[in-house]
C-alpha positions in Angstrom: 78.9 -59.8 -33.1 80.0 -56.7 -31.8 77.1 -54.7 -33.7 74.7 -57.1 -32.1 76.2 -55.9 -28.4 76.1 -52.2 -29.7 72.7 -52.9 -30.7 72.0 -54.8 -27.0 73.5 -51.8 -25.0 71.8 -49.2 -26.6 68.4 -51.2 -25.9 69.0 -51.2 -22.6 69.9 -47.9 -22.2 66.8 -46.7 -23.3 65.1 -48.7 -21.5 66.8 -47.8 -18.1 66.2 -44.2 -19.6 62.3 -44.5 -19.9 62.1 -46.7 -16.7 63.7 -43.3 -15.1 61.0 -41.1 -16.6 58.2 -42.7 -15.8 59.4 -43.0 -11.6 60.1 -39.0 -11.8 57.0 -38.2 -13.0 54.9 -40.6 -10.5 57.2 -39.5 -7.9 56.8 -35.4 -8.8 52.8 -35.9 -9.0 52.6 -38.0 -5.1 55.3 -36.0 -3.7 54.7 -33.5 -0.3 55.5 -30.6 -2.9 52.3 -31.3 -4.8 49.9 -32.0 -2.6 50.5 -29.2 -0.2 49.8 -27.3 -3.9 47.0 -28.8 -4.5 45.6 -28.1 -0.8 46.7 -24.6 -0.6 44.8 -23.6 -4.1 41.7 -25.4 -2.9 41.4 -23.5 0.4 42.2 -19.9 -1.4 39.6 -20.8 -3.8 37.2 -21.3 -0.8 37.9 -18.4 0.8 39.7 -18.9 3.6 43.7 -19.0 2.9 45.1 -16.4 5.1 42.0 -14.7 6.8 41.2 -12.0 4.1 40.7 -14.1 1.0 36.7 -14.5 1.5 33.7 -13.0 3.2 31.3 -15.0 5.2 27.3 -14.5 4.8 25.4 -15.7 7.2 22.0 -17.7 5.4 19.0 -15.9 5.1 20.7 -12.4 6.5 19.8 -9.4 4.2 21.8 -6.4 4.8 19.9 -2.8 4.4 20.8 0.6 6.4 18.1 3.0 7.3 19.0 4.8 4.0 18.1 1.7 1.8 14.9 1.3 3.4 13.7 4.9 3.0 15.0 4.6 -0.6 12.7 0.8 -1.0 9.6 2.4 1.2 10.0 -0.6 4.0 8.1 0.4 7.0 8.6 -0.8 10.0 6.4 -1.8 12.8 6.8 -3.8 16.0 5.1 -7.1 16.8 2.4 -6.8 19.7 -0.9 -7.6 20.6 -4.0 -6.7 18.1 -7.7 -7.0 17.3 -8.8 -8.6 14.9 -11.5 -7.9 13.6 -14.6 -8.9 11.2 -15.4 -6.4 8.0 -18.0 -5.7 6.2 -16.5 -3.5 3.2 -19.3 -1.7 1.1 -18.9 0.7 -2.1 -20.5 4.1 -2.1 -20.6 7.3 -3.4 -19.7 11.0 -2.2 -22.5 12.8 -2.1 -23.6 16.8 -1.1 -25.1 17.1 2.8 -29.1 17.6 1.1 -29.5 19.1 4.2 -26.9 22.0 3.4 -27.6 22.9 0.3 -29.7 26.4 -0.5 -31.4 26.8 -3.9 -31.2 30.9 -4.5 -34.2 32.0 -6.0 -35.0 35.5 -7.2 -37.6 37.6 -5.3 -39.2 39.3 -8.2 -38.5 38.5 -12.2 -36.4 40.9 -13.9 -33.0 41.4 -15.9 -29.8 40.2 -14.4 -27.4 43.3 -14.7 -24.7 42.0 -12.8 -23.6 38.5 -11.7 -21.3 38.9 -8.8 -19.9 35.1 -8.4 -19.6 32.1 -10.2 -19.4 28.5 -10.3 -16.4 27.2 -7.3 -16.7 30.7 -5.3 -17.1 30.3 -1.8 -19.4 32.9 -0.3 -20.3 33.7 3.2 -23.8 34.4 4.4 -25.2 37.9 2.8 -22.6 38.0 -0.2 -24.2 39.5 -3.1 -24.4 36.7 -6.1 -25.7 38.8 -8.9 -27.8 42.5 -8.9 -31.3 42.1 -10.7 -33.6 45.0 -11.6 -36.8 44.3 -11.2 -39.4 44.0 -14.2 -42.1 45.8 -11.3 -40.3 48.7 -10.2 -37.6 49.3 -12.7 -35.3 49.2 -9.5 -32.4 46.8 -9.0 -32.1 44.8 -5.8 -29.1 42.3 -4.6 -29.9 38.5 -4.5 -27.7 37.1 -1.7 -26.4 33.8 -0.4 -28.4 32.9 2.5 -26.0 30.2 3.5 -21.7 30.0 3.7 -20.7 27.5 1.4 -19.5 27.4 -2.5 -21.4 28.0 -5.5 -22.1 24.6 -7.4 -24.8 25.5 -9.9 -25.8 29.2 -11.6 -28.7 29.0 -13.9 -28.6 32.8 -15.1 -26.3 34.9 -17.4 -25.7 38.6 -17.9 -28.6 40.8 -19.4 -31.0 37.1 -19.3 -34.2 36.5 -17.4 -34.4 35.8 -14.0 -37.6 34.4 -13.0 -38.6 33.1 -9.2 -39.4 30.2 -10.7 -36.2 28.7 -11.3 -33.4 29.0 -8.8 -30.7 31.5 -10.3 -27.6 29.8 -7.9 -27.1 26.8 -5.9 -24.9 27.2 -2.5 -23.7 24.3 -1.1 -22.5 24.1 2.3 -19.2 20.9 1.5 -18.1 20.8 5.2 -20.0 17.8 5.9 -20.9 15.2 3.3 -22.9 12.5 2.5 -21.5 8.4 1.5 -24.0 7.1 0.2 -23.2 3.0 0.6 -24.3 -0.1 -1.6 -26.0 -3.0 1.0 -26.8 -6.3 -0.8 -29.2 -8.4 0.4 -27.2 -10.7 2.1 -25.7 -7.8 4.5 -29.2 -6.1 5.1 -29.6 -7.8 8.7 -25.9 -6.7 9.5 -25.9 -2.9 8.9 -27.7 -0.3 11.3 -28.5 3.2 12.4 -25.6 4.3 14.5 -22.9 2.1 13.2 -20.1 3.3 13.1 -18.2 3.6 9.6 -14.2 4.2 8.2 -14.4 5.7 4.9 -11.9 5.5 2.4 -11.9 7.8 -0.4 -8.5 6.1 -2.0 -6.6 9.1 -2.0 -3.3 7.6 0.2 -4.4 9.6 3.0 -6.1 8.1 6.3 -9.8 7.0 6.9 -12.9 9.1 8.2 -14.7 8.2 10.3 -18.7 8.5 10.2 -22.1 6.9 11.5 -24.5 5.3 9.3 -27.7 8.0 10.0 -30.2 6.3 7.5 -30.8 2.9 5.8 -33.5 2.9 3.4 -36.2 0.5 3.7 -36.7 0.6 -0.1 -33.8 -1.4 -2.1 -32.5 -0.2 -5.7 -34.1 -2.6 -8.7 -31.1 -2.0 -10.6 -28.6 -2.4 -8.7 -30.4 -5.3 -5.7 -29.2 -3.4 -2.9 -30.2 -1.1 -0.3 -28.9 2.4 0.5 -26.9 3.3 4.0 -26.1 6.8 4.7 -22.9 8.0 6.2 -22.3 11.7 7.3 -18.7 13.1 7.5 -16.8 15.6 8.2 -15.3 17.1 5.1 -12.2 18.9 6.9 -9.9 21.2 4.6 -12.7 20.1 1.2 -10.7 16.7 0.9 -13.3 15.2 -0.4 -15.7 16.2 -3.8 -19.3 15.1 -4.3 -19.4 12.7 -6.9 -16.2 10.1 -6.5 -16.2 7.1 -5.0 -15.6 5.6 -2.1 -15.5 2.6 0.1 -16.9 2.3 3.8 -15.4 -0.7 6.2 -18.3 -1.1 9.7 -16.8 -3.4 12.3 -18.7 -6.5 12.8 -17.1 -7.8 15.6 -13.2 -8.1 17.5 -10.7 -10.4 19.0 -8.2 -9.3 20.9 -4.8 -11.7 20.1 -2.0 -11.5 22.0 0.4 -11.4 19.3 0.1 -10.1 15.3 2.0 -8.8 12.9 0.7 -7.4 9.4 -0.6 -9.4 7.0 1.6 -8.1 4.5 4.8 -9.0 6.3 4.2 -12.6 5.6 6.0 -14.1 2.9 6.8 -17.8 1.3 10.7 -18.5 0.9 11.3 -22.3 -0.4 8.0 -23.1 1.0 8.2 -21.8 3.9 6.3 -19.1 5.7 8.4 -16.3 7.0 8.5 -12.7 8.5 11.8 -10.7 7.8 12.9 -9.2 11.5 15.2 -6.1 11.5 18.6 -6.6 13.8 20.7 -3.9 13.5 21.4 -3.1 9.7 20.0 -6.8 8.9 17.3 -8.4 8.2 16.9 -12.0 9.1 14.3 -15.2 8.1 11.8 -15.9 10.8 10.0 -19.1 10.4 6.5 -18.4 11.7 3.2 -19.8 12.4 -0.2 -18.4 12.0 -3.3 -18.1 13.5 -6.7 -16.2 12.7 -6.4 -13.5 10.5 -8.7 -10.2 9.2 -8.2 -7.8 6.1 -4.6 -6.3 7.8 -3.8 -8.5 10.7 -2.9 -11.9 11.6 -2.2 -13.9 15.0 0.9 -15.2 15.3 1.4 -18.5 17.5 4.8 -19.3 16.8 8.0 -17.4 15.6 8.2 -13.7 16.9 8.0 -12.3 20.4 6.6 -9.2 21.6 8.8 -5.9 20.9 10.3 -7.7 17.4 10.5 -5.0 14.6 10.1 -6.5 11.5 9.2 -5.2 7.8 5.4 -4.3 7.4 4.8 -2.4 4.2 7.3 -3.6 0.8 8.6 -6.6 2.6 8.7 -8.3 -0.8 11.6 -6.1 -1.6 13.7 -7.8 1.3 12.2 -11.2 -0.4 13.8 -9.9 -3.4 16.9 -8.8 -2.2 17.4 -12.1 -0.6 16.7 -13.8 -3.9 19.5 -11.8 -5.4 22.2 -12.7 -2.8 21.1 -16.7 -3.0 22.0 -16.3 -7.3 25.0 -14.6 -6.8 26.3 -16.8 -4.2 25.0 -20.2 -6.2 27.4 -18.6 -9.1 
């Protein structure tokens, strides 16, 4: 009897024991203590606790100083009205001014005793190229340039031959050159005397510009096209005979009232955007477009007149902005 009662008690006070357990720790978990816990790590983890715990990006705002932009090779330009214009690109080659070019031909045949200059000299007007003595008088004589210009050809060598037959030198005057431009057929009616022409020889620097001064009536039956002749200016010998080169003639023009470069506009999500500089930053523009050319196009919707915004590399802000999305998503 009395183990049964010992047995009983205890029982009970184990029971009363768990019972006691299970309120503290239902109690602990829903008391003020833990959820104010709870709260305070979720804000900190946000950001936001006390002020300083977090820094706050604003969406679609790419920061880059002047120094960062020089370093990427963003240029700048400022949103204003244009021309658009219509093109007609053609492909040509540099050619020597035919009209400035002197073939030097000896007087009388004889022995070349002295050659004087050489292929790349320049030469001004009455330099001696080379001293000959004469196969009729036994007397040497100076064969000069009769032009300024540089030697591009020499057809004689020390102690040979000289005959006036056959031109000894060839002096080229390179200050003006020929472009000589490919016209297909279907561009024949749009190409004329006295057009005038932007050539591009590709080198980074800027265009030239020309006038077309001949268009042959005969076309080319190995290549289908027709020849148009440009004449430039060859300033500082920027240009050699022989490379190629494009030429752009302006068909027609529209004046707009606002563009921006063509190769500001990017596509972000879908969208179509140009990425304006304020301050340091550079933000998203949503913008619609109108009627482009080769460089420029209208803008209807989404910039106003005096906005600077990234011309030249704006990819790299594209980039950039595609960097601080990933490290924000992790």
């Amino acid at each position: 009897m009395i183990r049964s009662a010992r047995r009983d008690l205890a029982m009970l006070v184990i029971g009363l024991l768990a019972g006691a357990g299970a309120y503290y720790s239902f109690a602990d978990r829903s008391s003020p203590v833990f959820s104010s816990s709870a709260a305070k790590s979720g804000h900190d983890e946000k950001g936001g606790g006390d002020g300083s715990g977090g820094e706050e990006h604003n969406e679609g705002a790419i920061e880059l100083d002047d120094g960062k932009l020089a370093a990427a090779g963003i240029g700048l330009e400022t949103a204003g009205p244009e021309k658009l214009r219509q093109n007609l690109r053609l492909n040509g080659l540099v050619q020597p001014n035919q009209e400035m070019i002197v073939q030097v031909t000896p007087r009388f045949p004889g022995i070349v005793r002295e050659i004087k200059k050489r292929i790349g000299d320049k030469v001004n007007k009455g330099d001696v190229l080379a001293v000959i003595e004469s196969n009729q008088s036994l007397t040497t004589y100076d064969l000069k340039a009769p032009i300024a210009g540089t030697v591009v050809d020499r057809q004689v060598a020390l102690g040979e031959y000289a005959s006036e037959q056959k031109p000894a030198f060839v002096v080229a005057d390179l200050s003006t050159l020929w472009v000589d431009l490919s016209v297909y057929r279907r561009d024949f009616t749009k190409v004329r005397v006295g057009d005038k022409v932007a050539i591009d020889p590709d080198d980074g620097g800027p265009v030239i510009d020309g006038v077309v001064s001949y268009v042959s009536p005969i076309g080319s039956a190995d290549t289908q096209s027709a020849l148009a002749r440009v004449v430039i200016p060859n300033d500082g010998l920027r240009l050699r005979p022989g490379l190629f080169a494009s030429g752009t003639i302006t068909l027609a023009e529209k004046p707009v009232d606002l563009a921006a470069r063509l190769s500001a506009v990017q596509s972000v999500d879908g969208r179509t955007v140009i990425f304006v500089r304020t301050g340091d930053a550079f933000e998203l523009r949503d913008v619609e477009l109108g009627e482009r050319d080769g460089q420029w196009v209208e803008i209807i919707f989404g910039l106003m007149p005096g906005d600077v915004y990234a011309a030249k590399n704006s990819f790299v802000v594209k980039a950039e902005l595609a960097k601080g999305s990933a490290s924000h998503e992790h």
